[in-house]
C-alpha positions as CSV (number, residue, x, y, z in Angstrom):
1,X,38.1,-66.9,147.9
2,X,38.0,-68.4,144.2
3,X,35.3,-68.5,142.2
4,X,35.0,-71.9,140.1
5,X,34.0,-71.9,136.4
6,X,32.3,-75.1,135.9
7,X,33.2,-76.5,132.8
8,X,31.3,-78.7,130.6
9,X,32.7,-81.3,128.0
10,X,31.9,-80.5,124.6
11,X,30.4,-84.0,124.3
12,X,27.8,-83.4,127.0
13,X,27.2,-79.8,125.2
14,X,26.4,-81.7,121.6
15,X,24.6,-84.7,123.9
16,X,22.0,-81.5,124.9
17,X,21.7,-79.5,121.4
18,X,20.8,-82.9,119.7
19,X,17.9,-83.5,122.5
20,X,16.6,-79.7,122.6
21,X,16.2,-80.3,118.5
22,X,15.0,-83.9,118.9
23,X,11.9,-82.5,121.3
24,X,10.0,-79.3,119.6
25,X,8.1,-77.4,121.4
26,X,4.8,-78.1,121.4
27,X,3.9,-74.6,119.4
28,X,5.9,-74.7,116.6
29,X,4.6,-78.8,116.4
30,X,2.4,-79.4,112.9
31,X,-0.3,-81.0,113.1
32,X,-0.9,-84.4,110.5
33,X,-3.8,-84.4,108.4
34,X,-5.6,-87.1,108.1
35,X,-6.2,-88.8,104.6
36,X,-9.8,-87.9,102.9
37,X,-11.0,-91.3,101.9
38,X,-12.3,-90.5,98.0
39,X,-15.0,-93.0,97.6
40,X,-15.1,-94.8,94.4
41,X,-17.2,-93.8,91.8
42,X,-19.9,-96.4,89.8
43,X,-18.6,-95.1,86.3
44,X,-15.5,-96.4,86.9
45,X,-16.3,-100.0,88.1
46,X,-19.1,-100.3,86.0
47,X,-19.2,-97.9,82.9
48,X,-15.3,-98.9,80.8
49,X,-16.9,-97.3,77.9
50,X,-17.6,-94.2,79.3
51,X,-13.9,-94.7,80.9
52,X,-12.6,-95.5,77.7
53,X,-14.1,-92.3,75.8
54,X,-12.7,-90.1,78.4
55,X,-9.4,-90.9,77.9
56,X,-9.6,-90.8,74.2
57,X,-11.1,-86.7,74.3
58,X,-8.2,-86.1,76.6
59,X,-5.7,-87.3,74.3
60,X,-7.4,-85.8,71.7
61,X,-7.3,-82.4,73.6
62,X,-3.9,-82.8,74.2
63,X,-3.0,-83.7,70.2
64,X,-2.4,-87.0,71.0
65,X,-4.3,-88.1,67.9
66,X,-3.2,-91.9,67.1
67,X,-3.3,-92.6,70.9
68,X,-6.9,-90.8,71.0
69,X,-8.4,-92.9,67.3
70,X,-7.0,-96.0,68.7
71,X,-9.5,-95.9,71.5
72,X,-12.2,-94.5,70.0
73,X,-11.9,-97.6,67.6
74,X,-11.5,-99.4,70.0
75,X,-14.8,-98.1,71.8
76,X,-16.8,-98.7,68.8
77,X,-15.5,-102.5,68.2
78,X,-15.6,-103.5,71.9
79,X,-19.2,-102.0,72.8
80,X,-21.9,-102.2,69.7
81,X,-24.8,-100.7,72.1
82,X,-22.6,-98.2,74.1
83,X,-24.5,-94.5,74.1
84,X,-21.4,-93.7,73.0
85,X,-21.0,-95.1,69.7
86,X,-22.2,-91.6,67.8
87,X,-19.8,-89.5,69.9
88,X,-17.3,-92.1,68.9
89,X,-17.9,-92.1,65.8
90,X,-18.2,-88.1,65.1
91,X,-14.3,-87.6,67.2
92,X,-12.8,-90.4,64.7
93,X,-13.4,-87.7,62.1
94,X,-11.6,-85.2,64.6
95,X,-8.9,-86.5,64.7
96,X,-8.0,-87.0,61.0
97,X,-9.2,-83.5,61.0
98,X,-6.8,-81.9,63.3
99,X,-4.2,-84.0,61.5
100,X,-4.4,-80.8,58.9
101,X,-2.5,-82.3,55.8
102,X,-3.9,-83.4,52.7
103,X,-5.0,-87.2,53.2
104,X,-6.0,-86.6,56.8
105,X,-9.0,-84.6,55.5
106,X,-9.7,-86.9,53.0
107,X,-10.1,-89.2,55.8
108,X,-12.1,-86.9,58.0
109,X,-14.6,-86.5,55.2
110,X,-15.0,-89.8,55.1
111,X,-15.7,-90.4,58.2
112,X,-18.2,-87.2,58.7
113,X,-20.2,-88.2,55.0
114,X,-19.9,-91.8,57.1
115,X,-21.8,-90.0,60.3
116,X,-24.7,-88.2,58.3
117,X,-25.3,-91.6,56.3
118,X,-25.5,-93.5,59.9
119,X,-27.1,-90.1,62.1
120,X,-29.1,-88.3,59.3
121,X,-31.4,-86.6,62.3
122,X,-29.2,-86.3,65.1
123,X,-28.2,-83.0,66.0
124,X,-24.5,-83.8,65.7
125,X,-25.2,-84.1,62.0
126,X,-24.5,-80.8,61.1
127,X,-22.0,-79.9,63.1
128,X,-20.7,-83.0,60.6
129,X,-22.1,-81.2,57.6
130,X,-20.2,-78.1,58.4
131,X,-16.9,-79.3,59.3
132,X,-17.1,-81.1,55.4
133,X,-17.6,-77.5,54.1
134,X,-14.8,-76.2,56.6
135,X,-12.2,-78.8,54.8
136,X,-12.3,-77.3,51.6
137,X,-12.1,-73.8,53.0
138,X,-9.0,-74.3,54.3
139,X,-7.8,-76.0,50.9
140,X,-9.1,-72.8,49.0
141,X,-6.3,-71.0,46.9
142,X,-5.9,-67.8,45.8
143,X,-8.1,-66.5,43.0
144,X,-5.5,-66.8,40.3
145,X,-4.8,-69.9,41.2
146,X,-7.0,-73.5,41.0
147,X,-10.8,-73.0,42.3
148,X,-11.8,-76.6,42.5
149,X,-11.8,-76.5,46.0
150,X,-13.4,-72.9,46.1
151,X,-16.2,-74.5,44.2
152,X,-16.4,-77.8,46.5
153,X,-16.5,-75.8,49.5
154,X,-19.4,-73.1,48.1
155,X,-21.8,-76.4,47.5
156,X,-20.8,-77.9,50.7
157,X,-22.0,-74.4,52.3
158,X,-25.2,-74.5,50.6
159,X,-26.0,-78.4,51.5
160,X,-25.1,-77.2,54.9
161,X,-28.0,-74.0,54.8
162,X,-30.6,-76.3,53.2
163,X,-30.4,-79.3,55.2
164,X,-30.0,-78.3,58.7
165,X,-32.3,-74.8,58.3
166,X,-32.6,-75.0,62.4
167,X,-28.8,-75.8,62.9
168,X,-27.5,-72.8,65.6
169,X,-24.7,-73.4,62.8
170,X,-26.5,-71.5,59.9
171,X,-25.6,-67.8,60.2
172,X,-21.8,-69.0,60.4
173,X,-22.6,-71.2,57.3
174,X,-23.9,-68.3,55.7
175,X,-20.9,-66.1,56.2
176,X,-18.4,-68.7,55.0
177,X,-20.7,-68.9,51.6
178,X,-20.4,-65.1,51.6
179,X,-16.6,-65.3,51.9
180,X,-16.3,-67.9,49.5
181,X,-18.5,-66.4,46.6
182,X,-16.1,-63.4,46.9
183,X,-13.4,-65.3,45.9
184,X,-14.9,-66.9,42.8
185,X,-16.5,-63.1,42.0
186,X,-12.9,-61.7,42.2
187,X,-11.7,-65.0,39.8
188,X,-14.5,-63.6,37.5
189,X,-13.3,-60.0,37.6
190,X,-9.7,-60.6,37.1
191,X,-10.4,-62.8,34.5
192,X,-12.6,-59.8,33.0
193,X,-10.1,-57.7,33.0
194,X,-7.6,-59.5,31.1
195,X,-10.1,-59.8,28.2
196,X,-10.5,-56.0,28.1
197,X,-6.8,-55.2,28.2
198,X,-6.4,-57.5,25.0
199,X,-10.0,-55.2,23.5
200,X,-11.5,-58.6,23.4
201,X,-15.1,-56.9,24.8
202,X,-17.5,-59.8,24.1
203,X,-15.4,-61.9,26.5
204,X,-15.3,-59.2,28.7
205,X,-18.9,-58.4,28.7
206,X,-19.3,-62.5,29.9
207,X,-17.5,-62.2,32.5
208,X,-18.7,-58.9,34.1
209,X,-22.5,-60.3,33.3
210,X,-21.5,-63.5,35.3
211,X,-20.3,-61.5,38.7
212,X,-23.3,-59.4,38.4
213,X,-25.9,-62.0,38.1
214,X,-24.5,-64.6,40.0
215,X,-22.8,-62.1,43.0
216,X,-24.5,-59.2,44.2
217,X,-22.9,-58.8,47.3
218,X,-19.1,-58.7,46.2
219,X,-17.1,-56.0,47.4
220,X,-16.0,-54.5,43.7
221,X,-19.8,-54.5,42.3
222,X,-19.7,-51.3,41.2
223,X,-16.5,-51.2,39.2
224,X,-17.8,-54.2,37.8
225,X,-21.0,-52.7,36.2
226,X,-18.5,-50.1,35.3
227,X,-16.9,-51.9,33.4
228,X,-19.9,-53.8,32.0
229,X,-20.8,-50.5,30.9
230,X,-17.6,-49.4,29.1
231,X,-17.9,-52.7,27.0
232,X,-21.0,-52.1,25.8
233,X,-19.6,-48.5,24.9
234,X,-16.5,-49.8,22.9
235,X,-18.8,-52.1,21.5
236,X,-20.8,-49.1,20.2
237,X,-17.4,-47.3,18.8
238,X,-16.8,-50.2,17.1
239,X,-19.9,-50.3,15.1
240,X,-19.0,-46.5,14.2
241,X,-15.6,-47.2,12.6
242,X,-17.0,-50.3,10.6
243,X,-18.2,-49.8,7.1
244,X,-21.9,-50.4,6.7
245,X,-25.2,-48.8,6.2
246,X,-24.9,-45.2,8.7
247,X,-28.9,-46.7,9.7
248,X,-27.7,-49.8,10.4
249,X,-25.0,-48.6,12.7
250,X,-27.5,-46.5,14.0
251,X,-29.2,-48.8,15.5
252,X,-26.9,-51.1,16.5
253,X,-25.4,-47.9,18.4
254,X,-28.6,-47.3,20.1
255,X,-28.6,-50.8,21.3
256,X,-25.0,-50.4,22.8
257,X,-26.2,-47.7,24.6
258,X,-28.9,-48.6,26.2
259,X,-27.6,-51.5,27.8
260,X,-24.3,-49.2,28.7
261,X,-26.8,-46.9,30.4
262,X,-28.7,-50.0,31.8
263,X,-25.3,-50.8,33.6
264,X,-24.7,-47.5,34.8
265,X,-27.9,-46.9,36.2
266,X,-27.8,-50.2,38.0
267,X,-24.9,-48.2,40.3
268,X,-26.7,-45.3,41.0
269,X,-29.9,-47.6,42.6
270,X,-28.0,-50.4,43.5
271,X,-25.0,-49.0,44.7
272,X,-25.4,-45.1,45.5
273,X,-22.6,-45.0,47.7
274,X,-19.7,-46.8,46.3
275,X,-16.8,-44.8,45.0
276,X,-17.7,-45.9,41.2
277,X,-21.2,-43.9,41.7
278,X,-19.5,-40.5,40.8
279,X,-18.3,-41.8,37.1
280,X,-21.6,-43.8,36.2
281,X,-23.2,-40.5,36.9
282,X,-20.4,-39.0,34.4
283,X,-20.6,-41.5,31.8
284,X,-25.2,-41.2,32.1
285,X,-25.1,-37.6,31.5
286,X,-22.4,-37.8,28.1
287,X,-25.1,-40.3,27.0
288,X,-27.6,-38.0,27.6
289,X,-29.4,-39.8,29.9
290,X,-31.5,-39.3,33.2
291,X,-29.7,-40.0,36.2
292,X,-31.9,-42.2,38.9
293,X,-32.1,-41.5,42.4
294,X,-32.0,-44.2,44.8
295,X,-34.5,-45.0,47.4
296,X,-33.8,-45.0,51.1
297,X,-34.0,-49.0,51.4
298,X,-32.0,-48.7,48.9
299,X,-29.4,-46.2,50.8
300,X,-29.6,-48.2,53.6
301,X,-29.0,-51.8,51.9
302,X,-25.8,-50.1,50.4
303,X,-24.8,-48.2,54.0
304,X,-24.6,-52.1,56.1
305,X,-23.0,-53.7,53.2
306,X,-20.2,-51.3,53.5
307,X,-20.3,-51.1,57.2
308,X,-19.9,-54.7,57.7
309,X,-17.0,-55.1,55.6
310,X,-13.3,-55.3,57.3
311,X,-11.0,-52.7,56.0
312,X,-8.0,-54.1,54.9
313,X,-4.8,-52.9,56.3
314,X,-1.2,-52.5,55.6
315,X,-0.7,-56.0,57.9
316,X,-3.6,-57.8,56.2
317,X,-1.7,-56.9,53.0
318,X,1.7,-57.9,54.7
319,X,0.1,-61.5,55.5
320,X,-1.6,-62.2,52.1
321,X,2.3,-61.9,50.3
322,X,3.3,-64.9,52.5
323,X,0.2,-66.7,52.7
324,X,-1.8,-69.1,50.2
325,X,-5.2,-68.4,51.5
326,X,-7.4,-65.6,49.8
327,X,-8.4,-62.4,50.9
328,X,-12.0,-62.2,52.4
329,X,-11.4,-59.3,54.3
330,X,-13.3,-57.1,51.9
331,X,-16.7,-59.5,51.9
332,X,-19.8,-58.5,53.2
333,X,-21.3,-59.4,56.6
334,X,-24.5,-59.3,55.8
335,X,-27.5,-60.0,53.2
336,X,-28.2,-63.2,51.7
337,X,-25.8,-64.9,49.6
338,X,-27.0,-66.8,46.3
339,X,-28.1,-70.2,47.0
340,X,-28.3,-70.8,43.4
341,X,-25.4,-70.1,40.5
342,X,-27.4,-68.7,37.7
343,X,-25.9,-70.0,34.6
344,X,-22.4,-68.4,33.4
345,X,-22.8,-65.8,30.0
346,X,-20.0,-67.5,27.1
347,X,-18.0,-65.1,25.2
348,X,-19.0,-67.5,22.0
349,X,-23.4,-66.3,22.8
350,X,-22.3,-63.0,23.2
351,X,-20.7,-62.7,19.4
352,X,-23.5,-64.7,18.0
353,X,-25.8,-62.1,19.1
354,X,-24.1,-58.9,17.9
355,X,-24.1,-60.8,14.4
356,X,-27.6,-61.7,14.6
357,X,-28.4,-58.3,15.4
358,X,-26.8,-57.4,13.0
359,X,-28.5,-59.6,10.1
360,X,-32.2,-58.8,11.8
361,X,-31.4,-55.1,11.1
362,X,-30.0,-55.6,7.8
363,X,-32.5,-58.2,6.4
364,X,-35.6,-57.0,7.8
365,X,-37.5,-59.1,5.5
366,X,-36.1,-62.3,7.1
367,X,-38.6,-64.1,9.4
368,X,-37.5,-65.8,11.9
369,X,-38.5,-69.8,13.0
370,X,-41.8,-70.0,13.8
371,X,-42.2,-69.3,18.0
372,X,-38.8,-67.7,18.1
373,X,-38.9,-63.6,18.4
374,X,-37.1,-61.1,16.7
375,X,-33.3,-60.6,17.5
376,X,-33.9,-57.2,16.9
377,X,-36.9,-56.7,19.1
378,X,-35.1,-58.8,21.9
379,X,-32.5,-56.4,21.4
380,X,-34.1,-53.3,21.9
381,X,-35.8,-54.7,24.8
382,X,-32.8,-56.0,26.5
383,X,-32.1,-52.6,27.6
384,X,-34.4,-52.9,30.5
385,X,-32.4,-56.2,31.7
386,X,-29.1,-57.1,32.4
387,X,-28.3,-59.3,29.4
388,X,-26.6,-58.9,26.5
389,X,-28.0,-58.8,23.0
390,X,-29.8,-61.0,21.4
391,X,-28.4,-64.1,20.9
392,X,-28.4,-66.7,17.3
393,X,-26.2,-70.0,17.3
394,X,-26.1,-69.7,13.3
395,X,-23.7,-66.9,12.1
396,X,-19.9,-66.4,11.7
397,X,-18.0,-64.3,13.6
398,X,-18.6,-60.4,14.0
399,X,-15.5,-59.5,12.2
400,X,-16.9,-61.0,8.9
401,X,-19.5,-58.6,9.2
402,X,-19.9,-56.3,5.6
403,X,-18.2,-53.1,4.7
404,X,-19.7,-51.0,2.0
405,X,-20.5,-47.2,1.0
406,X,-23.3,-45.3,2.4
407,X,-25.7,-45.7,-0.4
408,X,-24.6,-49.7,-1.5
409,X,-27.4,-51.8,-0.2
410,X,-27.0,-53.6,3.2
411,X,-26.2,-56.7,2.1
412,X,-24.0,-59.5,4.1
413,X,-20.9,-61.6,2.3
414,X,-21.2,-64.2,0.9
415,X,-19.3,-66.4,3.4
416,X,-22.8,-66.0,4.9
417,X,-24.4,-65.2,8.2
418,X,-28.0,-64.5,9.1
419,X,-30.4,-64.3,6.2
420,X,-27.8,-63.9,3.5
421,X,-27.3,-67.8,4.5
422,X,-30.8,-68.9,4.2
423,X,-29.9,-67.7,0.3
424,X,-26.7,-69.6,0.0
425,X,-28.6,-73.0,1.3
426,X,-29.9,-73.2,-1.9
427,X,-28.3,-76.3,-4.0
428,X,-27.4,-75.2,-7.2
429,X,-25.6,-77.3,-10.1
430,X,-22.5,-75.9,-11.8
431,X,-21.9,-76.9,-15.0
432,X,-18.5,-75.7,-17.3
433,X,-18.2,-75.7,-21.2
434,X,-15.2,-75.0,-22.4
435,X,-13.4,-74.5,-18.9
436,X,-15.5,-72.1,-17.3
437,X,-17.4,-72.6,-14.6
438,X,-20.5,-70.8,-14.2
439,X,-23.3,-70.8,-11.3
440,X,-26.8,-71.2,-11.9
441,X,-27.7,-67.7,-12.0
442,X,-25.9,-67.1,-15.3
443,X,-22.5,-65.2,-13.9
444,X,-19.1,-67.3,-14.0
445,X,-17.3,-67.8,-11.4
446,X,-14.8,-65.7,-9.7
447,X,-11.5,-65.2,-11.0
448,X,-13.1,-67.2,-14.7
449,X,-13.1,-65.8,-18.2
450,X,-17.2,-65.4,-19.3
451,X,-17.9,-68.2,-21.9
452,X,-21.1,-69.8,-23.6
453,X,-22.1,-72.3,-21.0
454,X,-25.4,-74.1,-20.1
455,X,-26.8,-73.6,-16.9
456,X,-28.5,-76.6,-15.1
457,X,-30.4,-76.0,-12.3
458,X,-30.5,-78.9,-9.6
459,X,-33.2,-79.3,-7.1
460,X,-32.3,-79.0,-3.5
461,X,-30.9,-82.3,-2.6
462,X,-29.3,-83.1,-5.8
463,X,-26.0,-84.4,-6.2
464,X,-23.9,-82.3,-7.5
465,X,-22.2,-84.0,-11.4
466,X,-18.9,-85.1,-11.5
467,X,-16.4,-82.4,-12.6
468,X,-13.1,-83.6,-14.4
469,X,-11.2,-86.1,-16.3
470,X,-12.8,-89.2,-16.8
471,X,-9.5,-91.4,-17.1
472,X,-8.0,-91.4,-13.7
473,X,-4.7,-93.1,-14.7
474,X,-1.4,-91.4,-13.9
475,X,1.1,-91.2,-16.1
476,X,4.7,-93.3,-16.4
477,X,7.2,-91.0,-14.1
478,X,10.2,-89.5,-16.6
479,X,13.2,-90.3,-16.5
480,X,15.1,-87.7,-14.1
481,X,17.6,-85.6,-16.3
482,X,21.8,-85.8,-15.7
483,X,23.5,-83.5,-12.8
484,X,25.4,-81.1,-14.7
485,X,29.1,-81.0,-14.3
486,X,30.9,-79.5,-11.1
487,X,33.2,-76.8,-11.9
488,X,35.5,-75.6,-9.5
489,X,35.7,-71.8,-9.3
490,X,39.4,-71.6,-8.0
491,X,41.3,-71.0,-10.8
492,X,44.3,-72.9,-11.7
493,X,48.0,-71.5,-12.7
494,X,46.9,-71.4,-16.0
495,X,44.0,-69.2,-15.1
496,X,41.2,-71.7,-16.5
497,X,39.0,-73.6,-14.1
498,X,39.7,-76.9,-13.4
499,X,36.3,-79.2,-14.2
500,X,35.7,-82.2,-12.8
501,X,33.0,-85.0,-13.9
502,X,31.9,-87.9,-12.4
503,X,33.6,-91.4,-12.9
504,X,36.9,-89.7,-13.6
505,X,40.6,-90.5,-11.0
506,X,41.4,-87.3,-9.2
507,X,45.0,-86.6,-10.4
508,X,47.9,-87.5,-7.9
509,X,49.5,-84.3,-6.0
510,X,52.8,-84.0,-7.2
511,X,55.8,-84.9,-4.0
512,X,56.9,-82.3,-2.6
513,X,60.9,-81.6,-2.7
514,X,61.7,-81.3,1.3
515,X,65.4,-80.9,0.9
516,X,65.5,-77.1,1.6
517,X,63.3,-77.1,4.6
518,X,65.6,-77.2,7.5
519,X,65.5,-79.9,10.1
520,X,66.1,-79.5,14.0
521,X,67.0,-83.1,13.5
522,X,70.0,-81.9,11.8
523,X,71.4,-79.3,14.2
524,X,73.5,-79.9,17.3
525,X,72.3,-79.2,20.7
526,X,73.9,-76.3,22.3
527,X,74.0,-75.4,25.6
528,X,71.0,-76.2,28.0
529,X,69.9,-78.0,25.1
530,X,72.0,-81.0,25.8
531,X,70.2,-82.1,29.0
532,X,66.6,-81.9,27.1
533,X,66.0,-85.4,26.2
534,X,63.3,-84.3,23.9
């Protein structure tokens, strides 16, 4: 018996995949979740500003700035008495602020000086105040370069400090000021150094006196009373190889060294554990002088300035070459900065002084004004401070100063400085017979033959009499006399120079006889020749 295969079309076999994949089963069936109804808040139906300041910080978060101050202007038109016109009004100035070029911050100054006019007392204020400080920090330049800004942004610092004391914002403020005074220190000490490569030490002596008064807390102190202290001693070995009285120079030496010693003992107390401590104590002990021992406040004051400093590395040093922002690495972290610039030491007061010392020691019979002291006696007590010498604004120049023998008398030049001027203020009359002037103490003038002459002594005040022809009337010019004759020095055939004069016809050149010189005119073409039209 046959079995019988049953046999399916393939129509009926696609007819039952298609409903078997139509009807899941109900295990592997997902369930639909329903919809969460979100009900609506009341700051959107009834709060738009609030609306409309949200969406102006998130574009402002997401650097959409024009998008983000066109509806914070908006805000601030539209709703006068929103709550969130001082917001408003503070994130304007953020955007031009993250802008980042030049007249963007201009603008976002603007704007924040605009806030702390409108907000004095609102807390927001100094975050205001701060942020105009932080504008010209990140326009400062290198210390070689222009400190304007450098300047600008240490007096925004300070504002910052003294008008929002309770700010949370004040220690930062006070770190920036810190960073910023070490910049316009290391100005100071570069420019210091140029003066005393080019041996110019009052100069450098103004310089170096600046940093130290005005900027305790910069990272090259010590090598800057260092060098404060060298000055003073060149100053010294220049009074040696001058020519004056030997008591005269040596005082003035004792002065230099004092203050040099001054200087170097100022690193030994102030700054006992900088690497410049080691060669102040060398430099204290060829003066002969007691070396100081610092206290342990003072150890300690010198121990967390150094600690809190960044060392600088290889990197750092990398990214300063390609950078235009100066280094701060190197500033200190803590201590107060100077809230007030004490005010800058000239070169100019500095020379005034060494020639005032100079004519106090020389002159010690000149008094001074009445309720002015002594230059020497400020002088030889300026060694306990950290000034210069004394200081005059009437003398010349220090190079003017006298040279003379050991036993001439100490007298200044006549080109007058200090007391030998008080001499020379004198008006005196001069009077010449017979064409020699002569002064009213009865010698003639330099460089004169001695003659009879009367002396006439004119009281101070008096006009000096008139010295010289009295007819002023110049005489007729002359007539000019005639160019000589021109003679040329080529000689002729003849072998005598031809001379020619003025008003006379050159002579014509004799024609030349051209009928030897050969002409290619003349000659037939040969050859190649032929075809050369030319």
């Amino acid at each position: 018996m046959r079995r019988t295969r049953l046999v399916l079309a393939p129509a009926v076999l696609l007819a039952l995949l298609a409903a078997c994949l139509a009807a899941p089963s109900p295990a592997f069936a997902k369930k639909k979740k329903k919809p969460v109804d979100t009900p609506q808040t009341a700051t959107t139906s009834k709060q738009p500003d609030k609306e409309l300041y949200d969406k102006a910080m998130a574009n402002l978060k997401h650097n959409k700035l024009d998008e983000a101050r066109l509806q914070l202007q908006a805000l601030l038109n539209t709703y006068p008495e929103s709550e969130y016109q001082m917001k408003a009004k503070l994130a304007i100035g953020d955007t031009w602020y993250k802008a980042g070029d030049a007249a963007s911050l201009t603008q976002a100054e603007n704007e924040y000086k605009d806030f702390i006019t409108f907000f004095p007392t609102a807390p927001e204020a100094a975050d205001a105040q701060m942020r105009v400080a932080d504008i010209y920090f990140k326009q400062m330049e290198k210390p070689d370069r222009d400190y304007q800004k450098t300047l600008r942004a240490e007096q925004e610092y300070r504002l910052m400090v003294q008008q929002f004391p309770d700010s949370p914002l004040v220690p930062r403020a006070k770190q920036k000021l810190r960073e910023v005074q070490e910049v316009l220190a290391e100005r100071q000490f570069l420019i210091g150094q140029f003066y005393s490569t080019r041996l110019n030490w009052p100069a450098t002596i103004a310089r170096y006196q600046t940093i130290v008064d005005a900027y305790p807390l910069y990272s090259k102190a010590d090598l800057t009373l260092l060098g404060l202290g060298d000055a003073y001693e060149a100053e010294a070995a220049r009074v040696r190889a001058m020519k004056a009285p030997e008591a005269i120079k040596a005082k003035m030496i004792k002065i230099y060294d004092d203050h040099a010693a001054q200087e170097y003992s100022r690193i030994l107390t102030r700054y006992p554990l900088e690497p410049r401590a080691a060669d102040a104590r060398q430099r204290m002990l060829a003066l002969n002088r007691p070396i100081p021992k610092p206290t342990p406040a003072e150890l300690a004051e010198n121990q967390a300035e150094i600690q809190s400093r960044t060392p600088v590395t290889l990197r750092s040093k990398a990214l300063l070459l390609v950078e235009h922002k100066p280094e701060v690495l190197e500033a200190a972290r803590v201590g107060e900065p100077t809230m007030e610039t004490p005010k800058p030491t000239i070169a100019a007061q500095i020379t005034k002084q060494d020639i005032a010392t100079y004519n106090e020691l020389a002159h010690p019979g000149a008094t001074p004004a009445a309720g002015e002291p002594s230059a020497a006696a400020e002088a030889t007590t300026a060694a306990g401070d950290s000034t210069a010498p004394p200081r005059s604004d009437e003398a010349p120049k220090l190079e003017s100063m006298p040279t003379g023998e050991d036993n001439a008398p100490a007298t200044a030049p006549s080109s007058g400085f200090g007391a030998s001027g008080a001499a020379a203020s004198t008006t005196m009359g001069i009077v010449s017979t017979g064409g020699t002037p002569v002064s009213t103490d009865g010698s003639t003038a330099r460089g004169a033959e001695p003659a009879s002459a009367s002396v006439v002594t004119q009281p101070a005040g008096a006009a000096l009499p008139s010295v010289g022809p009295k007819s002023t009337t110049l005489p007729p010019a002359e007539k000019p006399a005639d160019a000589p004759n021109q003679v040329n020095e080529v000689k002729s055939q003849g072998g005598a120079p031809v001379q020619s004069t003025a008003g006379k016809k050159k002579p014509k050149r004799a024609s030349e006889d051209k009928s030897d010189e050969s002409s290619s005119k003349d000659k037939k073409k040969k050859g190649l020749d032929k075809l050369n039209p030319f």
